[in-house]
TINUKOL-518470 format. One record per atom (N, C-alpha, C): x, y, z; residue in one letter. Coordinates in steps of 0.05 Angstrom, whole numbers, padded with zeros to 5 digits, always signed. Layout:
N
XYZa;...
This chain:
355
-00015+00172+00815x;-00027+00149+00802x;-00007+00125+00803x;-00011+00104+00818x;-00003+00073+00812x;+00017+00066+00788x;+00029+00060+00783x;+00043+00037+00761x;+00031+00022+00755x;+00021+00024+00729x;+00004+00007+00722x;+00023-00014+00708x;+00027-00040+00715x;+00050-00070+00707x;+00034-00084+00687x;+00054-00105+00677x;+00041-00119+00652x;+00013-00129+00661x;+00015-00140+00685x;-00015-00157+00703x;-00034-00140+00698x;-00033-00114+00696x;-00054-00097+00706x;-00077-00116+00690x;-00087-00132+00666x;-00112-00137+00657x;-00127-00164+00665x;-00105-00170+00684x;-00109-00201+00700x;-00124-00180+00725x;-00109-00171+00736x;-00126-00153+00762x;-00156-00139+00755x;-00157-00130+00729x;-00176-00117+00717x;-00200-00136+00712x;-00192-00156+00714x;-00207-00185+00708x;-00218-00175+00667x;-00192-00159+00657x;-00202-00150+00630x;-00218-00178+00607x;-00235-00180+00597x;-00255-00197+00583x;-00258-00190+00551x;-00262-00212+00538x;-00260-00213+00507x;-00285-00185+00503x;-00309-00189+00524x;-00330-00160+00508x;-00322-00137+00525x;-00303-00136+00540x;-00286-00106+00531x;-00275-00099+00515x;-00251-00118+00503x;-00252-00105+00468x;-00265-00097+00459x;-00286-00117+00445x;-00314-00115+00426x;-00317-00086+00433x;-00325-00076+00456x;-00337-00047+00462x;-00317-00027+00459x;-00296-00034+00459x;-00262-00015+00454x;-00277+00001+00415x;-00274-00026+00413x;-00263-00036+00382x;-00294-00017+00366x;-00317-00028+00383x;-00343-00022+00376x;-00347+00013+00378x;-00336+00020+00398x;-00339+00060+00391x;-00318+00068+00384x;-00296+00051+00380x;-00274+00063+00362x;-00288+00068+00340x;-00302+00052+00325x;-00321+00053+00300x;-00354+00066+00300x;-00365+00069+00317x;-00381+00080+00310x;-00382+00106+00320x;-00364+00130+00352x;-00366+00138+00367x;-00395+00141+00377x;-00399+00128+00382x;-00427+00136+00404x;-00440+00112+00414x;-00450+00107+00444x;-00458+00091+00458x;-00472+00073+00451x;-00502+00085+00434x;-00519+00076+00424x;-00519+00059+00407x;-00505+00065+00382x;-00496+00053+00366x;-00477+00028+00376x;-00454+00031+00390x;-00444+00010+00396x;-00463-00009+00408x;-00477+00003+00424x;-00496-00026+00440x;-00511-00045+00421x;-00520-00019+00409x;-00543-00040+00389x;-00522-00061+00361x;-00505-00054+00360x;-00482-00072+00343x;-00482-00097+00359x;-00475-00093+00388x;-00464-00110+00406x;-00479-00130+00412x;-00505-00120+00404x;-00529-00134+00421x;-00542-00130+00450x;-00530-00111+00460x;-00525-00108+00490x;-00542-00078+00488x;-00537-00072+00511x;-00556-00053+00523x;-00541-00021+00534x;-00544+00003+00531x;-00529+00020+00532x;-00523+00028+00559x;-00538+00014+00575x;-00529+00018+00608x;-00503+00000+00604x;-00508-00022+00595x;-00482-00045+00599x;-00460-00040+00590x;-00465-00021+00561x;-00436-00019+00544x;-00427+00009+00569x;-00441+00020+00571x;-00418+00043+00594x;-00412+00036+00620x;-00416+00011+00630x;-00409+00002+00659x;-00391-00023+00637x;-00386-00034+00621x;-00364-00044+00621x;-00339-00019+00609x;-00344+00000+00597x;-00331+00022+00582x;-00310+00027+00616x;-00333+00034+00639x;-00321+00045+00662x;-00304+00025+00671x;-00307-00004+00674x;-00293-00012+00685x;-00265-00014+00682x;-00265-00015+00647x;-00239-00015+00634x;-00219+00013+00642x;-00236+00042+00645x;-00226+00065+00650x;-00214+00058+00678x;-00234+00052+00700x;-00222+00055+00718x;-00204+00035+00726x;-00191+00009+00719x;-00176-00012+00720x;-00144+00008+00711x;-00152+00029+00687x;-00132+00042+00677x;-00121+00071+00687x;-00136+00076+00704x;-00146+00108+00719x;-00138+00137+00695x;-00143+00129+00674x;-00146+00143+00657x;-00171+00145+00637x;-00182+00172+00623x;-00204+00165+00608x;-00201+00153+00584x;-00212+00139+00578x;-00213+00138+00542x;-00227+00140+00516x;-00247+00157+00531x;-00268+00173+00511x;-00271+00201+00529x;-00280+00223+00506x;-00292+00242+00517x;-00316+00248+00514x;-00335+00249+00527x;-00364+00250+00528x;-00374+00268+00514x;-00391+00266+00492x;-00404+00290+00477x;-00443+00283+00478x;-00450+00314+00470x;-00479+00314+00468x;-00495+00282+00446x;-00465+00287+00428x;-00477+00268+00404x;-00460+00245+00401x;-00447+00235+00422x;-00427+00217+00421x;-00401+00213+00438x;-00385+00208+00441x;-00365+00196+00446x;-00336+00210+00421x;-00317+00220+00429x;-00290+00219+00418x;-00264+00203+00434x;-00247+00185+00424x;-00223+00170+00435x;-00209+00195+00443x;-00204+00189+00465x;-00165+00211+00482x;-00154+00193+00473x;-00128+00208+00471x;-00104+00197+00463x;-00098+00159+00488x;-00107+00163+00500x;-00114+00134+00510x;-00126+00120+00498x;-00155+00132+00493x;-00176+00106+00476x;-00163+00105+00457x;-00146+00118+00438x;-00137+00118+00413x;-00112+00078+00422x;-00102+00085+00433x;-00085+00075+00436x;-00096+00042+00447x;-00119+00045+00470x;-00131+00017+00469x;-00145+00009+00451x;-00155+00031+00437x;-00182+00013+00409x;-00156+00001+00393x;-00131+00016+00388x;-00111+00001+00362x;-00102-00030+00381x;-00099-00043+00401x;-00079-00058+00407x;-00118-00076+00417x;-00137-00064+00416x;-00159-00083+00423x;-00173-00092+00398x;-00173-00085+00370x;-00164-00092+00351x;-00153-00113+00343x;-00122-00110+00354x;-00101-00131+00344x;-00105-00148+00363x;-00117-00151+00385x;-00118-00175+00406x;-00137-00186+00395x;-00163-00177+00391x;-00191-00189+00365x;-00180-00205+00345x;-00154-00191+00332x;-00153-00198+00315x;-00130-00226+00308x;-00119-00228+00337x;-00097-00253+00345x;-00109-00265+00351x;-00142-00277+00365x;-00161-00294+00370x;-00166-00295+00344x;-00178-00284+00327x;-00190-00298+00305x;-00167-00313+00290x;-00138-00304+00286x;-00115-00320+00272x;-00107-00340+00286x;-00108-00341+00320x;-00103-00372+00331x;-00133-00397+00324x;-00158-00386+00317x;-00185-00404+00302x;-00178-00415+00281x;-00160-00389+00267x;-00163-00399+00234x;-00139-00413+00235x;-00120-00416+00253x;-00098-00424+00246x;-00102-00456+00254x;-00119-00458+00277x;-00129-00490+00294x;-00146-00509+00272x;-00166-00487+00257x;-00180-00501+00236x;-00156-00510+00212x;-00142-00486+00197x;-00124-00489+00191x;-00113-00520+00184x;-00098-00523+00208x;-00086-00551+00221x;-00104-00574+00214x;-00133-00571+00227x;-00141-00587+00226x;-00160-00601+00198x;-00162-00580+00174x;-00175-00577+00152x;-00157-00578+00126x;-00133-00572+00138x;-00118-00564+00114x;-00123-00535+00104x;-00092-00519+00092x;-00103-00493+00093x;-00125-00486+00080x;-00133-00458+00090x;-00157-00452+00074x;-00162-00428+00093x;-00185-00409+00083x;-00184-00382+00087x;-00181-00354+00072x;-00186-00331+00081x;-00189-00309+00066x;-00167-00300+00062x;-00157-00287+00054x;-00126-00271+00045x;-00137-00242+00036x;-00134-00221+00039x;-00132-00194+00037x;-00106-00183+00025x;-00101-00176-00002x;-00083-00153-00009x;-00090-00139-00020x;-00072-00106-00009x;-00068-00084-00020x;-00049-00076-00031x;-00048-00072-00061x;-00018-00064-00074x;-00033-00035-00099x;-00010-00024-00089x;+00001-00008-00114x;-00004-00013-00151x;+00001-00002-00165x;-00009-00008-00190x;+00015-00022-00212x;+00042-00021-00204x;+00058-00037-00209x;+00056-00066-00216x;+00058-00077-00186x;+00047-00104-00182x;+00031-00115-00193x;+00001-00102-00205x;-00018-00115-00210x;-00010-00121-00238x;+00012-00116-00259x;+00022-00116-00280x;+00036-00149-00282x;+00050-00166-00263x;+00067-00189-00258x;+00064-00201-00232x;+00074-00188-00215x;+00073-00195-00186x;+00037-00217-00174x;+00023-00199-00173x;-00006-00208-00169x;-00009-00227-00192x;-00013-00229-00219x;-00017-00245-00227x;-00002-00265-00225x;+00012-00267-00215x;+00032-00297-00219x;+00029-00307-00190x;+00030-00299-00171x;+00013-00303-00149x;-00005-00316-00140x;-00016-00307-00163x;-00051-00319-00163x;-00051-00343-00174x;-00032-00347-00188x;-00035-00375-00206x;-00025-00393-00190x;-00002-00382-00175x;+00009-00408-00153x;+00000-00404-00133x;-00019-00388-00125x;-00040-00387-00107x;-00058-00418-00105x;-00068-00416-00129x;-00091-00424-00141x;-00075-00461-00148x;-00053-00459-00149x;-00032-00484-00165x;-00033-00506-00132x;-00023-00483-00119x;-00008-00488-00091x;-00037-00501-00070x;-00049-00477-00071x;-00075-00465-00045x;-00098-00465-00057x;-00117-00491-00068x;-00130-00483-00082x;-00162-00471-00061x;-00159-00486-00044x;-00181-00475-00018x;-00180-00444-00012x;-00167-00436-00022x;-00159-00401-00009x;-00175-00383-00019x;-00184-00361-00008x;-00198-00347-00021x;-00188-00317-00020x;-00180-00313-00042x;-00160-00278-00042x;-00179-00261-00059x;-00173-00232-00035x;-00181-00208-00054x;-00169-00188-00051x;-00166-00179-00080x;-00138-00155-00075x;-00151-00127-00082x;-00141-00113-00066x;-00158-00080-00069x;-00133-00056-00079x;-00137-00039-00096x;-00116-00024-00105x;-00116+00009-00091x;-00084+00020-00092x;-00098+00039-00073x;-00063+00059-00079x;-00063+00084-00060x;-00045+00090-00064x;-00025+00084-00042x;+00004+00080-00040x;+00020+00073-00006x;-00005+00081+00015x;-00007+00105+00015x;-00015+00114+00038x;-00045+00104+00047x;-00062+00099+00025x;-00085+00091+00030x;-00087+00057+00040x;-00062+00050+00026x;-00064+00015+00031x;-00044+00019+00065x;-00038+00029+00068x;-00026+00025+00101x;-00051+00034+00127x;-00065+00061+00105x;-00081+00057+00129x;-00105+00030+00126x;-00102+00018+00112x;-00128+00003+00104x;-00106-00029+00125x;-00083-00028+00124x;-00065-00047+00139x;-00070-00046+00167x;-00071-00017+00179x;-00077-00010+00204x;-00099-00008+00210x;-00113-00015+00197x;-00139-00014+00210x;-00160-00040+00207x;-00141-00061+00192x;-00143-00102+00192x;-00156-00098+00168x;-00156-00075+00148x;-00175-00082+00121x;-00165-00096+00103x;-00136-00103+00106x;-00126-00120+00090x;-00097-00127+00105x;-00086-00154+00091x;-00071-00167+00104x;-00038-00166+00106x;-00030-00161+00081x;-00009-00152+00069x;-00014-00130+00044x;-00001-00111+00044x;+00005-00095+00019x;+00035-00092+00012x;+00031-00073-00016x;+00048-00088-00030x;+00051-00052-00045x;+00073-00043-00019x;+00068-00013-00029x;+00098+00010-00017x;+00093+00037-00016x;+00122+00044-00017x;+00121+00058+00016x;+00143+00059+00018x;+00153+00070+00057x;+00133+00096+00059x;+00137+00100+00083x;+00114+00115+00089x;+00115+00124+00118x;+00135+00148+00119x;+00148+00154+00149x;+00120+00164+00168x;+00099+00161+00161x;+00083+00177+00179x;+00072+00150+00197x;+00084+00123+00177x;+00066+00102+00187x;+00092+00090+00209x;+00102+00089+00215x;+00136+00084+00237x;+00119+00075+00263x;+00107+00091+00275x;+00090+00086+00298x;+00073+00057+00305x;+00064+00043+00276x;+00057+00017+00278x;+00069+00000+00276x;+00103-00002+00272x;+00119-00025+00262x;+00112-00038+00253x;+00101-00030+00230x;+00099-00045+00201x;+00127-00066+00205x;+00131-00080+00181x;+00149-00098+00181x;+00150-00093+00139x;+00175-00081+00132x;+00181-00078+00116x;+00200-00089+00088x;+00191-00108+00078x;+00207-00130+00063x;+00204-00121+00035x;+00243-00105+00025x;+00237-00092-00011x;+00239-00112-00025x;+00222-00113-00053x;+00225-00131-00070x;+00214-00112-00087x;+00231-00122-00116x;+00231-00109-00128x;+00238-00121-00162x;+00241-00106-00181x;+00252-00116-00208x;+00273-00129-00214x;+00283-00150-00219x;+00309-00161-00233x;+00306-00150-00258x;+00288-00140-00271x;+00297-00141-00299x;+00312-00102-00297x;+00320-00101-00324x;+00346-00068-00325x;+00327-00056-00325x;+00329-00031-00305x;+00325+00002-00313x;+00328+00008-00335x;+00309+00019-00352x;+00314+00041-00375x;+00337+00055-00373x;+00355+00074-00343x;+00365+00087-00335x;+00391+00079-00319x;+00413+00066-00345x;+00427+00048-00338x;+00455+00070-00327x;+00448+00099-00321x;+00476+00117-00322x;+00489+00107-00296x;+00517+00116-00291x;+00541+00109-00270x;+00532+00123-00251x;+00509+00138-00250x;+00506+00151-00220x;+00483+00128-00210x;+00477+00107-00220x;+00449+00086-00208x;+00466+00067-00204x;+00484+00060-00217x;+00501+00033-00213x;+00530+00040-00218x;+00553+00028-00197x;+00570+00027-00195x;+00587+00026-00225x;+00610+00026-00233x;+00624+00022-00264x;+00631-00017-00254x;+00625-00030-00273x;+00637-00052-00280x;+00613-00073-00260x;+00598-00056-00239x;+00583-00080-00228x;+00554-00087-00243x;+00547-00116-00245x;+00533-00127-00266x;+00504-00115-00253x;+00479-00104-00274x;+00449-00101-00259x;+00443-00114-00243x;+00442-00139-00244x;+00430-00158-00238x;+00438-00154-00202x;+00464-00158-00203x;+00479-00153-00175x;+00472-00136-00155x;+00469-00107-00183x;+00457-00092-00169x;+00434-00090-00149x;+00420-00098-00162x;+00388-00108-00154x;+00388-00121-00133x;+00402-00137-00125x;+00407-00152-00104x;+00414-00145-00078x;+00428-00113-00088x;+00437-00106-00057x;+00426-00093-00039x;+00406-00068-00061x;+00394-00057-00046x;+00366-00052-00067x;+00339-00043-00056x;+00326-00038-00079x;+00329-00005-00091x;+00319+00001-00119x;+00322+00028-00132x;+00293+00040-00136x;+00301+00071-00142x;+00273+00078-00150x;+00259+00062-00172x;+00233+00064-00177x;+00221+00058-00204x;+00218+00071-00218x;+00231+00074-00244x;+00231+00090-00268x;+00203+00101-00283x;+00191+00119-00284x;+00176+00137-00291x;+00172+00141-00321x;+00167+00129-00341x;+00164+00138-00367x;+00143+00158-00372x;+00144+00175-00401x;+00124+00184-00416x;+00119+00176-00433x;+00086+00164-00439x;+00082+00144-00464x;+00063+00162-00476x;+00051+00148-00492x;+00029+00160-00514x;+00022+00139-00535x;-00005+00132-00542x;-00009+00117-00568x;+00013+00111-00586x;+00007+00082-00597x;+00031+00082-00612x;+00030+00093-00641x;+00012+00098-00646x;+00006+00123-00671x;+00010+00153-00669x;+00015+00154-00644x;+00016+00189-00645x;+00047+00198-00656x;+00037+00214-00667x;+00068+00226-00685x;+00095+00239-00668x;+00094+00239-00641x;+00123+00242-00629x;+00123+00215-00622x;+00115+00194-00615x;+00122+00160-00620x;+00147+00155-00648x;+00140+00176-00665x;+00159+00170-00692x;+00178+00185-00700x;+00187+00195-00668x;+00214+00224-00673x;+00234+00203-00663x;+00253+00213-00681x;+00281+00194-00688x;+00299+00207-00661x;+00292+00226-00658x;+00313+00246-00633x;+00296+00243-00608x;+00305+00248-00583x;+00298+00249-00557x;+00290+00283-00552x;+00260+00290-00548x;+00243+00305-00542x;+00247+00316-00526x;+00254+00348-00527x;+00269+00366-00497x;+00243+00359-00479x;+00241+00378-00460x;+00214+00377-00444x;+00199+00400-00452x;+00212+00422-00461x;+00196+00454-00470x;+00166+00434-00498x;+00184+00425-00515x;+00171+00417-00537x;+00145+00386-00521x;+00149+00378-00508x;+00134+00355-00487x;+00114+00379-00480x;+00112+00398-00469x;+00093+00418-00449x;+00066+00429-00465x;+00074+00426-00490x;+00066+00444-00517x;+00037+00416-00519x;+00037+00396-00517x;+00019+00374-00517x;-00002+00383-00489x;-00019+00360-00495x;-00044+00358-00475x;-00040+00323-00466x;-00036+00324-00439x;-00030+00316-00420x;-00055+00294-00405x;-00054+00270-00397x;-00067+00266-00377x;-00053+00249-00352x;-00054+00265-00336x;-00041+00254-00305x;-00048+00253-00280x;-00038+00243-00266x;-00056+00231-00237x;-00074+00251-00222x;-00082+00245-00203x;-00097+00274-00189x;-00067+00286-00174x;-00075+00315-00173x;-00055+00330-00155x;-00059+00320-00126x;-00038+00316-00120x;-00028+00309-00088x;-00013+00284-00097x;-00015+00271-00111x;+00001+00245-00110x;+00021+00253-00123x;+00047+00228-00110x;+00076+00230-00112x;+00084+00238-00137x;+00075+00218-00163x;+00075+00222-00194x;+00073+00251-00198x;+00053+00265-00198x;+00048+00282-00209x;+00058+00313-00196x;+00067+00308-00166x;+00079+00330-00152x;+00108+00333-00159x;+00118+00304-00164x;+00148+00301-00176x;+00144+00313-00210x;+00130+00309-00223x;+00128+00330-00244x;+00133+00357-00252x;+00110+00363-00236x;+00105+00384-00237x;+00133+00399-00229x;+00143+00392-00211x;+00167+00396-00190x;+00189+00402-00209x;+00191+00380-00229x;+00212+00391-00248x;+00207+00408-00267x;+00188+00402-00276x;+00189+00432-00292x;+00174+00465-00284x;+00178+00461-00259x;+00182+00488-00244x;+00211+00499-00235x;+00219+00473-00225x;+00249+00479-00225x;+00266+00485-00246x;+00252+00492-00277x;+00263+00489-00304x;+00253+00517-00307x;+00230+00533-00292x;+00221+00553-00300x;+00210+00563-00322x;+00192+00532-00325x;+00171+00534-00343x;+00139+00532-00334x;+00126+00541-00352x;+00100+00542-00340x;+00083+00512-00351x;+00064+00495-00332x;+00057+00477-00333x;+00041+00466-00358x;+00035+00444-00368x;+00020+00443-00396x;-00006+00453-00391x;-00022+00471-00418x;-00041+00477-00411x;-00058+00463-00417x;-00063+00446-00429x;-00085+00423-00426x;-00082+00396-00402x;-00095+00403-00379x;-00084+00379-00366x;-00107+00356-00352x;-00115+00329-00371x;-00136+00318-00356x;-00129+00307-00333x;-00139+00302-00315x;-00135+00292-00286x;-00155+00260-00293x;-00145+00236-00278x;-00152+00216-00282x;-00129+00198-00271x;-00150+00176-00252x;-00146+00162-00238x;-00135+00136-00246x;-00159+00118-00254x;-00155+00106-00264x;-00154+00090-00284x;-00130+00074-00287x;-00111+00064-00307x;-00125+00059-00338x;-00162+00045-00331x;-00179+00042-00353x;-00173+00063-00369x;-00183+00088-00348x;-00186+00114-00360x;-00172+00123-00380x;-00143+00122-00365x;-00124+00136-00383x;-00120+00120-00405x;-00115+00086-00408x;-00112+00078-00428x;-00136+00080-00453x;-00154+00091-00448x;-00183+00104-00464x;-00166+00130-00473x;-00172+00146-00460x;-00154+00174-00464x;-00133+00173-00485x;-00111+00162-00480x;-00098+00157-00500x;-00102+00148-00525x;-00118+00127-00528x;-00119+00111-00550x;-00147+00129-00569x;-00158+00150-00561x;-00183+00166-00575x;-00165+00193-00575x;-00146+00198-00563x;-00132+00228-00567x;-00103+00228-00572x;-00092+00248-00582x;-00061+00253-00583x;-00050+00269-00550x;-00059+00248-00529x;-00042+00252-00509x;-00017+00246-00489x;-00006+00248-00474x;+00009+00251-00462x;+00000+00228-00434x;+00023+00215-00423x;+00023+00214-00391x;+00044+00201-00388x;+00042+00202-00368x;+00068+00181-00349x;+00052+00152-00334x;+00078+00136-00337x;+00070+00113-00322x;+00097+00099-00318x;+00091+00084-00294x;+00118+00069-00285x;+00124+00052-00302x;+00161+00049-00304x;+00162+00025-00330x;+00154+00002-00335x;+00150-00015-00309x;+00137-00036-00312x;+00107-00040-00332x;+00093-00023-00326x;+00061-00015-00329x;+00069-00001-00361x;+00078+00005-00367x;+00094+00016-00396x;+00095-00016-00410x;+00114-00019-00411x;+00114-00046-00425x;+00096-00068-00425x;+00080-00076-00398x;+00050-00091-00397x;+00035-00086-00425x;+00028-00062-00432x;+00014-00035-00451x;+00029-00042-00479x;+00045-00038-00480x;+00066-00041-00493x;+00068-00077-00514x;+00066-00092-00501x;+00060-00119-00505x;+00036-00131-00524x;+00013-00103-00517x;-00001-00105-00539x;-00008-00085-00567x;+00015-00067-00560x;+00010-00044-00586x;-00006-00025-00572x;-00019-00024-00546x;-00032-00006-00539x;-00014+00028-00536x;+00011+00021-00531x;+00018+00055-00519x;+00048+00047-00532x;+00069+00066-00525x;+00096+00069-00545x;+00109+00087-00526x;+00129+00078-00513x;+00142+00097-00496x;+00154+00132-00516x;+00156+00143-00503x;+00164+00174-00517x;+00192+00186-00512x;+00207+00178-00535x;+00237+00193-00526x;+00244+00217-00510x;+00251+00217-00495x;+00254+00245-00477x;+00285+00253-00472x;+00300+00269-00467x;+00323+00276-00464x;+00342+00260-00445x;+00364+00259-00443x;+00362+00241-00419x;+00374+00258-00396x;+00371+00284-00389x;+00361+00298-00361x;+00343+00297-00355x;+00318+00296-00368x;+00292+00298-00356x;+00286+00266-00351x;+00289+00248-00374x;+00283+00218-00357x;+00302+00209-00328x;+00331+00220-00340x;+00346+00211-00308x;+00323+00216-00282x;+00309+00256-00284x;+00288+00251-00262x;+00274+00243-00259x;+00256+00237-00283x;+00236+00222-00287x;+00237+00186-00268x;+00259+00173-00272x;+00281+00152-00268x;+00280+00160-00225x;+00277+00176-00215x;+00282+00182-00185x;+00250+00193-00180x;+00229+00182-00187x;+00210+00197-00176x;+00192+00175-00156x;+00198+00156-00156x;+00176+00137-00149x;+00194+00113-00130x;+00196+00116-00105x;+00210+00104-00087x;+00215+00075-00083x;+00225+00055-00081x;+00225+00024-00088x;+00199+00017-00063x;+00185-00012-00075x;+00157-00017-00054x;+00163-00036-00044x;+00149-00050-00030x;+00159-00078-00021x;+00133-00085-00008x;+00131-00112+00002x;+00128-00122+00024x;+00115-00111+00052x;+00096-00102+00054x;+00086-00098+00094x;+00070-00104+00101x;+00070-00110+00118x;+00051-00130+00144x;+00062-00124+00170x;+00048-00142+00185x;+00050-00125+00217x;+00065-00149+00230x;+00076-00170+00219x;+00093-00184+00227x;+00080-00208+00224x;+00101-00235+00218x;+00093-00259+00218x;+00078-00270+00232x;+00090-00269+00258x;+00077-00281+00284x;+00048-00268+00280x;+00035-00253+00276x;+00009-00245+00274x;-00008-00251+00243x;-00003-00262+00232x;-00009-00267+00208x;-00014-00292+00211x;-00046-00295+00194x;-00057-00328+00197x;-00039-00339+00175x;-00045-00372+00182x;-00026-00378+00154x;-00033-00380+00138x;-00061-00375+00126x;-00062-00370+00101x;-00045-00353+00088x;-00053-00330+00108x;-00033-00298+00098x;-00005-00305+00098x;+00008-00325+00122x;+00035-00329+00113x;+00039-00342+00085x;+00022-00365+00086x;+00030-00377+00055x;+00030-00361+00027x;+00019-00339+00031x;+00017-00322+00012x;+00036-00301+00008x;+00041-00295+00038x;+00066-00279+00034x;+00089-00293+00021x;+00091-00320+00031x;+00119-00335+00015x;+00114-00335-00013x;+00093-00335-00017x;+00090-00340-00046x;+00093-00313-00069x;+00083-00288-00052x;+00104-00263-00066x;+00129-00257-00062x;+00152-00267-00037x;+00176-00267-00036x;+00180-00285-00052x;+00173-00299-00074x;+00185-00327-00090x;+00171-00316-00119x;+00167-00293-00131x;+00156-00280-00152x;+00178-00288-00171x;+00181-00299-00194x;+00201-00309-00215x;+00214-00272-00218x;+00199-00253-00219x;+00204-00227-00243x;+00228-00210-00216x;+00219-00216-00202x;+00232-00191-00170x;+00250-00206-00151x;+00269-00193-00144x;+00283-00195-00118x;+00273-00185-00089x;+00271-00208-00081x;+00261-00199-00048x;+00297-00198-00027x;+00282-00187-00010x;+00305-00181+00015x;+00292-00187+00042x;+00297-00203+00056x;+00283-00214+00080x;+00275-00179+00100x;+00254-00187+00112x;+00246-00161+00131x;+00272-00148+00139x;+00284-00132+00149x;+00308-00119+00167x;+00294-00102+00187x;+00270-00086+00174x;+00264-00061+00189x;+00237-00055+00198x;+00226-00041+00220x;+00198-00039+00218x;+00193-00004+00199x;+00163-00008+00194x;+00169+00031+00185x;+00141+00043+00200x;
C-alpha cells in the first residue's frame, strides 16, 4: 500500500459532504438513515462513502445486514471529520463574530463544585461583559462531561483528569480554591509556607466532608465522631461506581468494618438536600458545596476524627479547565473561558498539559 502524505485529500479531491456522510453514520450507523438526514439518496451516500475508502485504501465501515459499524479507521475519520465540521462552523461564527460584535452559543459542562461560585459568577460577568451570548451549562460526572467534550456536546468543561481521555489532547488548565482546606495538617502543606502560596503552586485534592441537618443530634457532639459510631446511622450517598462513594466505601473496608446498613442511593443534589432535611441522615459532600448549604442553615458539617477526614480530605482529585484547545474554540467560547480563568474565589494555572 502507497504512503498516504499530508496531500492525500487534495488528490482525493476530499469535499465538505464527505464529512457530513463521515460524521452522518458515525451517528446513525446505517446508510439509510444517513441519506435521508442528508437529504441525499442511498446510492449517493455509498459512492461518496467509496470514494473516501478508496482515496484511503482502507475500509471504514463494516457492512452489516442492519447497518454499518466504524473500523478502527472510520473511528478515527468520523472523530477528526467532526472537528473539521466543526472548525468551519468556528471560522462563520468567528467572521460574524467580527463583524456583529460578539455573540453566540457557549456550551458548559462542570462538575457539582463549580456550580456552587465558579458558574455563578461567570454568569454575571458573562451577562456584565457579553450581554449577546447565549450560555448553557449541563452537569455531569468527569467522565460523562469529557465524553460529551469529545463528541462537540459542549464546549468547555469544568471537571477532573481522566487518563482514559489522553488520546484526545484535551488541553488541561487546574483552577482551583484560594480559600483554606478544612485539612490544614504538615503532610498537605509544607511547615511555615503560607495556604494561600500554597494554592498557587500546584492544585490539591478537594476535601470531602460529612454533613447532616443542622438539627440532627451528632451536629451537637462537642467531640470528633470515630467512624464505627458514623456506620451505626443511615446514610444517603452517590450511586455505586462513582469516585465519592468507592473512596468510601474503600475506607472503611480497609478498617474492616462492615458497610452502613441503611444506605439510600441518590443522585441528585435536590434529592439529597430533601433527604436530609425530613430524616436523621448522613452524607458526604465536597467542602465547597458544604458551606454553599451551610450559608443558609440548611446542613452542619459533622465532626469526624481527624484520620478519617485526613481521607476523607484525599478522595476527590483537583478539576480544572478542558477544552480541545484555543485555536479551535469560537470566541465566544474563548471569551468565556477567560472569564473562568479570572473567577475572584480560585486560582488558575495557564494550560501546561494535554490529558
Amino acid at each position: 500500500m502507497r504512503t498516504i502524505n499530508s496531500n492525500w485529500f487534495i488528490r482525493a479531491r476530499l469535499k465538505h459532504r464527505h464529512l457530513l456522510v463521515l460524521v452522518a453514520l458515525g451517528e446513525t450507523s446505517n446508510l439509510n438513515h444517513a441519506a435521508r438526514g442528508l437529504g441525499i439518496s442511498q446510492p449517493a451516500i455509498s459512492k461518496l462513502l467509496k470514494e473516501v475508502e478508496d482515496s484511503l485504501e482502507v475500509p471504514l465501515f463494516e457492512r452489516h445486514p442492519r447497518g454499518v459499524i466504524p473500523t478502527m479507521y472510520g473511528d478515527t475519520m468520523i472523530r477528526y471529520a467532526r472537528h473539521a465540521l466543526k472548525t468551519l462552523d468556528n471560522a462563520f461564527e468567528e467572521i460574524s463574530a467580527i463583524r456583529q460584535g460578539l455573540s453566540g452559543h457557549v456550551r458548559i459542562g462542570t462538575i457539582l463544585t463549580p456550580c456552587t461560585d465558579l458558574i455563578p459568577e461567570a454568569m454575571h460577568r458573562i451577562r456584565k461583559e457579553h450581554p449577546a451570548l447565549e450560555i448553557s451549562v449541563r452537569t455531569g460526572s468527569s467522565e460523562e462531561l469529557l465524553i460529551m467534550l469529545k463528541n462537540d456536546e459542549i464546549d468547555i468543561a469544568i471537571a477532573r483528569l481522566q487518563s482514559t481521555f489522553l488520546k484526545f489532547n484535551f488541553q488541561y488548565e487546574p483552577i482551583y480554591h484560594k480559600t483554606t482546606y478544612s485539612d490544614q495538617s504538615e503532610d498537605m502543606f509544607e511547615q511555615g509556607t503560607s495556604l494561600y502560596t500554597a494554592h498557587n503552586t500546584m492544585p490539591r485534592p478537594e476535601p470531602v466532608m460529612v454533613c447532616a441537618k443542622s438539627s440532627h443530634e451528632i451536629c451537637n457532639k462537642s467531640t470528633p465522631q470515630p467512624i464505627e459510631s458514623l456506620l451505626e446511622k443511615e446514610w444517603v450517598l452517590p450511586p455505586k461506581g462513582s469516585i465519592m462513594r468507592a473512596e468510601f466505601e474503600a475506607i472503611i473496608k480497609r478498617k474492616g468494618l462492615p458497610l452502613p446498613n441503611h444506605i439510600v442511593t441518590a443522585e441528585n443534589l435536590l434529592m439529597v438536600t430533601n433527604l436530609l432535611e425530613k430524616n436523621d441522615m448522613l452524607t458526604l459532600l465536597p467542602e465547597a458545596v458544604m458551606y454553599h448549604y451551610m450559608k443558609y442553615g440548611m446542613i452542619e458539617q459533622v465532626m469526624v476524627d481527624s484520620d478519617l477526614q485526613q481521607k476523607l480530605g484525599k478522595i476527590l482529585e483537583p478539576y480544572g479547565l478542558i477544552h480541545k484547545g484555543e485555536g479551535i474554540l469560537a470566541p465566544a467560547s474563548r471569551a468565556v473561558l477567560e472569564l473562568l480563568r479570572q473567577a475572584r474565589n480560585y486560582t488558575h494555572q495557564p494550560a501546561t498539559s494535554a490529558i
